[in-house]
Each structure stands twice: as C-alpha cells, then as structure tokens.
C-alpha positions in Angstrom: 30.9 19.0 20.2 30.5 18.3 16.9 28.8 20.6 14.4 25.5 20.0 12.5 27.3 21.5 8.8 30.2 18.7 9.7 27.5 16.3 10.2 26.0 16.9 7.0 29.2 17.1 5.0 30.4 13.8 5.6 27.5 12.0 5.2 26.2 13.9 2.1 27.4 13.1 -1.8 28.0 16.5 -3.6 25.0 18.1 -4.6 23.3 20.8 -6.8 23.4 24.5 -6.5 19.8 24.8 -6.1 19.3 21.9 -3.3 22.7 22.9 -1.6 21.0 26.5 -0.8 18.1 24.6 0.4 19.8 22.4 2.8 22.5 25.6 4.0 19.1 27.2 5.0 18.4 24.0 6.4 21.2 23.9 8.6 20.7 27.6 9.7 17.4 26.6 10.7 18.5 23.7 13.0 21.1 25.9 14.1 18.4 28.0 16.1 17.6 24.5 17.5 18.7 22.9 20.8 21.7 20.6 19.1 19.9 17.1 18.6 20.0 14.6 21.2 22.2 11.1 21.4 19.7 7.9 20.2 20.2 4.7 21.1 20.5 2.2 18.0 18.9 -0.7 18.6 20.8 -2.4 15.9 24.6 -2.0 16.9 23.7 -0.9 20.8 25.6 2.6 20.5 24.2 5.9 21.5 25.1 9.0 19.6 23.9 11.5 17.7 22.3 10.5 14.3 23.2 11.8 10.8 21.3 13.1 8.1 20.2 11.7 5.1 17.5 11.5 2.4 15.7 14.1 0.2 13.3 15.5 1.9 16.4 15.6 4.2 15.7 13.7 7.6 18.1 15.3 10.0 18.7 12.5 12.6 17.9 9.5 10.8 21.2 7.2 10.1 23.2 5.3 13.0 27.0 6.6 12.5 28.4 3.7 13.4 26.2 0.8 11.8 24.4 2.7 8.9 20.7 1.5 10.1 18.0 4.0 8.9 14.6 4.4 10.7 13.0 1.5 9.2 15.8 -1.0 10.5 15.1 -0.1 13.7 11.4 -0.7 13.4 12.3 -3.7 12.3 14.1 -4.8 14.7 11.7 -3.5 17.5 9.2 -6.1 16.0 11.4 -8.9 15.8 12.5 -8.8 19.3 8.8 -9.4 19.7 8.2 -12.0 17.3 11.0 -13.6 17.0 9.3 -17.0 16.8 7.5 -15.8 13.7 11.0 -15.7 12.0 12.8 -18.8 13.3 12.9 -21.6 11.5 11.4 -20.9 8.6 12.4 -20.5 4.9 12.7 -16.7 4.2 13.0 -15.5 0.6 14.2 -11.3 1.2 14.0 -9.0 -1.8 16.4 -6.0 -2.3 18.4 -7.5 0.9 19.3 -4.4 3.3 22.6 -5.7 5.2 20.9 -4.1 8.3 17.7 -6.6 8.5 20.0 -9.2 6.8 22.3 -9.8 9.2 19.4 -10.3 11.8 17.3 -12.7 10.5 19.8 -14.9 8.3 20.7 -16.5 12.1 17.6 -17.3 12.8 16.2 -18.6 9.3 16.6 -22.5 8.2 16.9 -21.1 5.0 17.7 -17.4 3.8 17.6 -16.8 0.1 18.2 -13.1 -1.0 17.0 -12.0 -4.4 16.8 -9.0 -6.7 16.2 -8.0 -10.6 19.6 -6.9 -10.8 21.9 -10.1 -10.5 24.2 -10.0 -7.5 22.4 -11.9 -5.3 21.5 -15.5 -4.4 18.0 -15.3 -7.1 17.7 -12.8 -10.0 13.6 -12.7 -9.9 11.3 -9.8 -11.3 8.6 -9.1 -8.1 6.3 -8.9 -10.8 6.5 -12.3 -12.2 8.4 -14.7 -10.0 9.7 -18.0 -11.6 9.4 -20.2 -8.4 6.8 -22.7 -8.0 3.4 -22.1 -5.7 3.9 -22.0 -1.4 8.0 -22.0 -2.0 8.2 -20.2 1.4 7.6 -19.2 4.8 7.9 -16.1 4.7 9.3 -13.0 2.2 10.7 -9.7 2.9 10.0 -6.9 1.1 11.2 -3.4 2.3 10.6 0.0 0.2 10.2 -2.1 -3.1 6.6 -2.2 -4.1 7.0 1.7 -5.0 9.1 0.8 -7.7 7.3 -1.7 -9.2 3.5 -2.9 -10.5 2.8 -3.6 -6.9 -1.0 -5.6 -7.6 0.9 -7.4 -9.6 3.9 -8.0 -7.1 2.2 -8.7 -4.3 -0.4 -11.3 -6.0 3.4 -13.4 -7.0 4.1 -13.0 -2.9 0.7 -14.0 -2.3 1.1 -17.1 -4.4 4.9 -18.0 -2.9 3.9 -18.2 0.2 2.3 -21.4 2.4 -0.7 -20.9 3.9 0.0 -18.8 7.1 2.5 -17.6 5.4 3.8 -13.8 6.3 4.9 -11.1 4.2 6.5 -8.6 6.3 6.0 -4.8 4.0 7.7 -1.4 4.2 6.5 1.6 2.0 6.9 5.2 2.2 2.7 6.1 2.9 1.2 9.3 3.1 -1.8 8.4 5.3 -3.5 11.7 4.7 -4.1 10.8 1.5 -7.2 8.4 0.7 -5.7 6.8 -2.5 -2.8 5.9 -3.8 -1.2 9.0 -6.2 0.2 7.7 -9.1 0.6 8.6 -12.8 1.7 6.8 -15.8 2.6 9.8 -17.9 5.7 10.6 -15.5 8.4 8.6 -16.5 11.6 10.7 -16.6 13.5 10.3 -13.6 13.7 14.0 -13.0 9.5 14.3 -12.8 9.6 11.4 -11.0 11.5 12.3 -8.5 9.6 15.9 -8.3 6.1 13.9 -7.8 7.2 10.4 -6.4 10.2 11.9 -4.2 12.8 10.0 -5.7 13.8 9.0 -9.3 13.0 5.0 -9.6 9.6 5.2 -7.9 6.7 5.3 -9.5 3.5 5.8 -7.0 3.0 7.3 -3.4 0.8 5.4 -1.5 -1.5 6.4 0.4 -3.6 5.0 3.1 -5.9 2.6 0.8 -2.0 0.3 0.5 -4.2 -1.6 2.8 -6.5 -2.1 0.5 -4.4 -3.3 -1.8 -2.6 -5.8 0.3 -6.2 -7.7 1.1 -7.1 -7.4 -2.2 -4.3 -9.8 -3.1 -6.1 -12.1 -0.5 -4.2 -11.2 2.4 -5.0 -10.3 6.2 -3.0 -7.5 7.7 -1.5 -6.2 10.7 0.4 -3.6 11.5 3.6 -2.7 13.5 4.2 0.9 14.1 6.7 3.4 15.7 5.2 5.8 18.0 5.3 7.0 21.3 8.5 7.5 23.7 10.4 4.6 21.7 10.8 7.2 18.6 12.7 9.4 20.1 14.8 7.1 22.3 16.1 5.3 18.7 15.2 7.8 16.2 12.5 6.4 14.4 10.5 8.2 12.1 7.0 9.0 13.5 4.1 7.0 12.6 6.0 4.9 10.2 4.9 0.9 9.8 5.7 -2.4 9.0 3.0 -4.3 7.6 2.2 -7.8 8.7 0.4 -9.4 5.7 -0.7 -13.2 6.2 -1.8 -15.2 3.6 -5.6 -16.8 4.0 
C-alpha cells in the first residue's frame, strides 16, 4: 500500500516552512480518512489511486501515469459526446495542455496551437489577436481568461470565429459569488496569489462569467461534472466547460 506522505512527496516541488506545516496537518488529517479510492482516467484507461496537486491542495486530482488533471477529464467526457462538433474543423488552442492536445489534434483538419510566450506554432496576445475576421472553427481556451483582460479576450475569440463557431472555456468560478472579484491595485505576485489563488491571475470569477461570455455576443452552454461520474474519474465537483457559440 502506498502511503499518502509518499504520495505527496513525489509529486510535490519543495516548499515553504509555513505551507509545509499546513499540508503535514493536511496529511494527518487524511490519515484519519479511509485511504482514497483507485479512479479510473478516462484519458490513458488506468485505474489507480490519484495524486495531489495544487494550492488549495486537491488531494486526488492528477492521473500518475498520464498527468491529466480534473479538467482533462471533463474534457474528454464531453468530447466522447460531441465528437462531431470537433471533427473536421480548423481549431486554433491557446496555452495547449498536451492532455486535450493529443485528443483533438486527430480529429481536427487543422490544429494551430498558440501562446504569448513563443514556443508554439502562433505567438498571439488573447487580447489583441493579429489574425483576420472568422479565421476558425473553433478555439480552445482552458484556465487562460484569468490571466488576462478577459472582455477584451473573448470579444478577439468572438471575432476569430465563423458564424456557428464554438469556443470551448475553462475557468476556475466560484459560483457563490454573484460578481466577478477582481482588483487592479493587486499586482505583486505574492497578493495575488493570497486573493486570486495563484500568482499570474488576476480576477476570480464568479457566476456572472456567464454574463460576460454573452456580452461578447455569444450563446452558451454548459458541460459539467457531477454525479456518480466524479468519483469514478476524479473530477472535481461541479466544475464546467463552457460551450460558447457565436451568433
């Protein structure tokens, strides 16, 4: 049987005094726990038990043998049912996740990856993207609109896309919160990771995202894990993919 403190060692980088306390009391309080059960990933077929990762820590959130988080699994839940919404069409994927990458790239006529940090096949600023009106199907864009002026990223997605076209969305949303919590006088990393939960972001959304995304001149649906299937692959409860189709 394999321990939960050798779990978290090897999967953990080193960290400070103050957060190593909290995660020892952590681990003392999972301890008093049944020892979590085997998941299945969805992604790489395996079942096992899942490893931590994360700050707040999520104890059983990363496949051990693939590396897929919560959110690739989702992910792929909706694709198996929709797969004919992805195939065949001109994909542009920002801040490419090898994960979802290797899934759709198969299935796309064409799969164009791009970040603002060069390394991949565009360097483009969400913000401002220097590519001409309806340039795609459909864009991917995973956990990247809370580092960024999202209004004005998602109004350049809005305007990339063909009519009918999809943007598939992934944010970390607190949906007890009415508005969106954000706060321009926070800009050291340190604060931000304090109010934002981690040191590039700059907002936590909350449930008027939705909002947001129609404002840009989009209809929405929305994709998310609940129910037996979370704890079969070790999703994380009530989180969402959003559907966004452009009008």
């Amino acid at each position: 049987m394999v321990s939960l403190s050798r779990i978290f060692a090897q999967t953990l980088p080193p960290l400070p005094r103050w957060r190593a306390q909290v995660l020892l009391s952590t681990i003392r309080s999972l301890r008093q726990r049944a020892i979590p059960a085997e998941r299945n990933c969805n992604i790489c077929g395996q079942n096992d038990l899942f490893r931590p990762i994360g700050w707040p820590l999520r104890p059983e959130a990363m496949c051990p043998h693939c590396g897929s988080l919560e959110r690739h699994r989702l992910f792929k839940l909706w694709l198996d049912e929709n797969r004919e919404r992805i195939a065949g069409k001109r994909i542009l994927h920002f801040a490419p996740e090898a994960a979802i990458s290797n899934l759709v790239r198969p299935l796309a006529k064409a799969y164009v990856t791009a970040d603002i940090a060069p390394g991949r096949d565009l360097q483009l600023n969400i913000e401002k993207i220097e590519l001409p009106d309806e340039s795609y199907d459909l864009i991917l864009c995973s956990h990247v609109l809370e580092h960024v002026d999202d209004r004005a990223a998602v109004a350049e997605l809005h305007r990339i896309l063909v009519i009918g076209g999809i943007a598939l969305l992934m944010i970390p949303i607190i949906e007890g919160w009415a508005t969106t919590y954000q706060n321009r006088t926070i800009t050291e990393p340190s604060d931000r990771e304090i109010h934002f939960g981690q040191e590039d972001h700059v907002r936590y959304f909350g449930s008027d995202f939705r909002d947001r995304i129609r404002h840009a001149g989009f209809s929405l649906d929305e994709f998310t894990a609940e129910g037996a299937i979370v704890v079969k692959h070790g999703l994380f409860r009530g989180e969402k993919l959003f559907i966004a189709v452009r009008s």
